[in-house]
C-alpha positions as CSV (number, residue, x, y, z in Angstrom):
1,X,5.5,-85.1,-1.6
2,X,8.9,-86.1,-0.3
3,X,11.1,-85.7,-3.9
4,X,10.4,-82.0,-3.8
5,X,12.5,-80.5,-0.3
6,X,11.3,-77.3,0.8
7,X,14.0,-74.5,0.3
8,X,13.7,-71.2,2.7
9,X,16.8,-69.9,1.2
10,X,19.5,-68.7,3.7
11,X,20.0,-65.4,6.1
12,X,23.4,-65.0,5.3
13,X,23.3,-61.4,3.4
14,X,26.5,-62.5,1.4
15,X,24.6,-65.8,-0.2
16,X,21.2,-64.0,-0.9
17,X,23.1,-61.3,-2.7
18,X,25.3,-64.0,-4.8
19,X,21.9,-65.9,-5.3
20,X,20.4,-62.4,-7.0
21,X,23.1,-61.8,-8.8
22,X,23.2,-65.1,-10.2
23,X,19.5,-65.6,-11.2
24,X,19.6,-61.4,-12.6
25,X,22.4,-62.2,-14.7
26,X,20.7,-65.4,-16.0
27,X,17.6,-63.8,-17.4
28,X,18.9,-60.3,-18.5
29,X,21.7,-62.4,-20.1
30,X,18.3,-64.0,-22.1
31,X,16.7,-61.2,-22.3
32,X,19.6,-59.4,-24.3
33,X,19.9,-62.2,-26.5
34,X,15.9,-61.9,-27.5
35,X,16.6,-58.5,-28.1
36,X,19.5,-59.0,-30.3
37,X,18.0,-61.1,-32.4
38,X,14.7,-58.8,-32.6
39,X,17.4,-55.7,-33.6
40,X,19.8,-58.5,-36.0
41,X,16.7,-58.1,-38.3
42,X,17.3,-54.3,-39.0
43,X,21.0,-54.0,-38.0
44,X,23.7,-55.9,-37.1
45,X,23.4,-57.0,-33.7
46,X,26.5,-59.1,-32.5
47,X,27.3,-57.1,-29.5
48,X,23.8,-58.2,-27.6
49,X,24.3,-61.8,-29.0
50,X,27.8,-61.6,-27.0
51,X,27.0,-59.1,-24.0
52,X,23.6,-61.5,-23.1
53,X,25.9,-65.2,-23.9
54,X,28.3,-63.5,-21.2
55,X,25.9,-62.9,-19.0
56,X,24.5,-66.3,-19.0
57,X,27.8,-68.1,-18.6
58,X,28.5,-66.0,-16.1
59,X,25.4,-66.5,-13.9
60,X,25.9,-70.6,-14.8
61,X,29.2,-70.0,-13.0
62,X,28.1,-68.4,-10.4
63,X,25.5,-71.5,-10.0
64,X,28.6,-73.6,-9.8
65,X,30.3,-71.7,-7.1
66,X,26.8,-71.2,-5.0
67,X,26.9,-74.8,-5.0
68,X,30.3,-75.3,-3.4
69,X,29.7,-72.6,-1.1
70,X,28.6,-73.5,2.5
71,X,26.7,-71.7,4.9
72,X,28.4,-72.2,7.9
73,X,31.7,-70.1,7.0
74,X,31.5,-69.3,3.3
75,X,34.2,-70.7,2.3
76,X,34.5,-72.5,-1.0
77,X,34.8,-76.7,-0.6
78,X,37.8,-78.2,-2.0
């Protein structure tokens, strides 16, 4: 199927380990909110709420500047 390219990722050590740290933010982020709201139902649970939203935005940034990073010389495009 040519929509769906074939992605091998990249060698550069710097980009994997932003790419981790991206996607591991992202989905502990998620999985703090679940928490939260499993713990709101006993106690008040703001601070997961606010800790996992944090987390999220920041991995959705980190998607952002990923995506204006090239590989070449990792420097951000302007």
């Amino acid at each position: 199927m040519g929509f769906f390219k074939k992605y091998n990722g990249t060698t550069d050590t710097r980009l994997v380990r932003l790419e981790r740290l991206t996607w591991l933010l992202i989905y502990l982020g998620l999985v703090l909110m679940v928490l939260g709201s499993f713990i709101r139902r006993t106690q008040d649970a703001t601070g997961w709420f606010v800790a996992g939203g944090l987390a999220v935005v920041s991995g959705i940034v980190l998607i952002y500047v990923r995506s204006r990073m090239r590989e070449n010389n990792q420097e951000i495009l302007k």
